[in-house]
N, C-alpha and C positions, 0 to 999 in steps of 0.2 A: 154610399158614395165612395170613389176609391179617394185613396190617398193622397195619389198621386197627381201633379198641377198637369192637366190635358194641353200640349203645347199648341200654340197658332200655328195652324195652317195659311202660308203667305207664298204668293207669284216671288220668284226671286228676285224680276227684276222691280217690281214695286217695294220688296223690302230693301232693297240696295238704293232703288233712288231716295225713299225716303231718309232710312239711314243719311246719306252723303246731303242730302239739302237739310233736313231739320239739324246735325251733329255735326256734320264738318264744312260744308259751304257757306249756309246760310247765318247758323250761330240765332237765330232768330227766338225770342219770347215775348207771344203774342203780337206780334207782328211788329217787336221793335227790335233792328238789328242792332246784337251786339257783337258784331264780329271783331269789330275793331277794337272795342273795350276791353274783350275778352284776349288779346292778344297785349293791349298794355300791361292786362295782369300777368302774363306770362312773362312779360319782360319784368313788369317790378318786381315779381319776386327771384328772378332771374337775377336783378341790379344789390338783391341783398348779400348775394355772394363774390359777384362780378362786374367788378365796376368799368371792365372796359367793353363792356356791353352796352353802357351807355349811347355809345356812337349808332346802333343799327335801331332803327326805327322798326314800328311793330309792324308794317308791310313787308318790310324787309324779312323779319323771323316769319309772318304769316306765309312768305315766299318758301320758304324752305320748309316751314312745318305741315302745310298744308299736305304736300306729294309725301311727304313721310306717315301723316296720317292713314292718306289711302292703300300707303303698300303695309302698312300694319294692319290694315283691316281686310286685306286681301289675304296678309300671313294669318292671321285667327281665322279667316274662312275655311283654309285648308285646313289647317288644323282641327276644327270643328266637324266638318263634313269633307275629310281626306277620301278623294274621289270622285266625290257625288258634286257635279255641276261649277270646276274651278273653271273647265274654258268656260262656261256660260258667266262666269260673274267675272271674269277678265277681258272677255271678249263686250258687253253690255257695257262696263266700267269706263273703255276706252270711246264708244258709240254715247257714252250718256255726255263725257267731258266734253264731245265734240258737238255735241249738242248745244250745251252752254258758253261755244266758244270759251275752251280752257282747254286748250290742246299744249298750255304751256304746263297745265297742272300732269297732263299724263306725259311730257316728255322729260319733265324734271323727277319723278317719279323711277327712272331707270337706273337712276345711280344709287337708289335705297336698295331697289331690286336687286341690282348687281353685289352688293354690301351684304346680303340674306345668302344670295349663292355664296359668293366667299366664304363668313363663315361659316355656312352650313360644308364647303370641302373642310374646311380648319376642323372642324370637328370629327370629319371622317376622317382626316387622315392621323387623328389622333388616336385614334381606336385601335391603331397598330394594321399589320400590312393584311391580316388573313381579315379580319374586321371589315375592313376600313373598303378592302376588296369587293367582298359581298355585296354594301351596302350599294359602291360605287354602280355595280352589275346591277342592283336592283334599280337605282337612279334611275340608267340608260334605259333600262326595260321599259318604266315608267314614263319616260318622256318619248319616247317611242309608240307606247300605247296613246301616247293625247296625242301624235300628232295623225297617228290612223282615224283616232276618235274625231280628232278634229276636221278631218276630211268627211268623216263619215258625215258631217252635222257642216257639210259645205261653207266651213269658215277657214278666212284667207291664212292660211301659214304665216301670220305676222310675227310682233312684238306683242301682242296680246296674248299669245299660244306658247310664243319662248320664255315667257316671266313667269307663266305659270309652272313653267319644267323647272325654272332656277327655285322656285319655292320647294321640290321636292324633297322628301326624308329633310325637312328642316325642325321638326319638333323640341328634339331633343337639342340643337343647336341650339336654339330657343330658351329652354328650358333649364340650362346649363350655362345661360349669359354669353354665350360668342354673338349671336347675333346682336344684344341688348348692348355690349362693349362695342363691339365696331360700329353701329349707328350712331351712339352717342362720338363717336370719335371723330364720323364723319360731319357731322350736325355741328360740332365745335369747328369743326373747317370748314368748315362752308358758308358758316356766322362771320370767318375770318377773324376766330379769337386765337389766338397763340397759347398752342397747348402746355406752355409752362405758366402760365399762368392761370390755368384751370386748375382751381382748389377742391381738393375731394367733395365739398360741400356745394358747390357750382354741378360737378358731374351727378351730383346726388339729385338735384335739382332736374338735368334733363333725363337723368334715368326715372325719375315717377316720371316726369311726362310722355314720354315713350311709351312707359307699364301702364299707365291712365289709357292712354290711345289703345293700344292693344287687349287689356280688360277689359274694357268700356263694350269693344268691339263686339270680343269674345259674349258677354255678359247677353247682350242684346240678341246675339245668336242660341244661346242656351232655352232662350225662351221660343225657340219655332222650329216648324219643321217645314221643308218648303218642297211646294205642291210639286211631283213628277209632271 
């Protein structure tokens, strides 16, 4: 017997829908929803560092965490299988929300998106100019091939197609905390907390939740490989 754990073979879009309704929609065990619950805890332990968190109720955090969820599990995607099938799980991801009338979860989902490009340039252009040049030309190249690709496989030139080009060369942004500081930055404005008021110990708090969502993600994709 080899040594080695034989990964699952899974439909991507059945391991994406499952994914997003049993882990991030539903919250469900055993057919008892704790979505709600599960989002007071984020805020109580959110309240031990930040008391003027108090004022937003857990619908309100579930509002913004939810679309930050999904664009972290779209960044682990790429990163995981960089190449292999990102318009396919960007383009179904968009198709699945509107399915479950949540068109408001994939429109709120753009300004994470946008926050990933960001700094993924912040970190090229940090690279210095001969660097930081390269990568930029490989970008373009890059986003250029999905959008042939994506013709080739007769899907509409949207926001489904361009979110996937802003996730490009983002690993090492990643990886390197630019992307992990500006979400957290953003996530603090968006709660409408006043960032001097944000105590190391509070940003500490939404950086594992961030790293939870994006492990969790990652994790669950280590285990498959998904059918051509």
């Amino acid at each position: 017997m080899s040594i080695f754990k034989l990964k699952k073979e899974v439909n991507l879009e059945s391991f994406c829908r499952d994914y997003y309704e049993i882990t991030i929609m539903d919250l469900s065990i055993h057919g008892i929803d704790i979505g709600e619950s599960y989002f007071d805890n984020v805020k109580s332990s959110l309240l031990e560092t930040e008391e003027i968190i108090s004022n937003i109720t857990s619908n309100t955090l579930a509002s913004e965490i939810t679309p930050l969820w999904f664009e972290l599990f779209a960044l682990a995607w790429m990163h995981k299988f960089p190449g292999k099938f990102d318009l396919n799980q960007s383009v179904f991801t968009k198709r699945y929300l509107h399915e479950k009338q949540r068109d408001d979860i994939w429109a709120n989902m753009e300004v994470y998106n946008n926050a990933v490009d960001g700094a993924t340039l912040d970190w090229l252009f940090n690279l210095g100019t001969v660097n930081s040049n390269f990568w930029l030309r490989a970008r373009e190249e890059l986003a250029a091939s999905n959008i042939r690709e994506a013709k080739k496989m007769n899907f509409k030139i949207d926001e489904s197609i361009h979110r996937v080009n802003k996730r490009l060369c983002s690993e090492n942004a990643w990886n390197e905390k630019y992307i992990l500081n500006i979400l957290i930055r953003l996530l603090i404005e968006k709660l409408n907390i006043i960032p001097v008021e944000s105590n190391q110990e509070s940003i500490d708090h939404f950086s594992e939740i961030i790293n939870k969502f994006y492990d969790g993600a990652l994790k669950s994709m280590e285990e498959i490989k998904i059918k051509k």
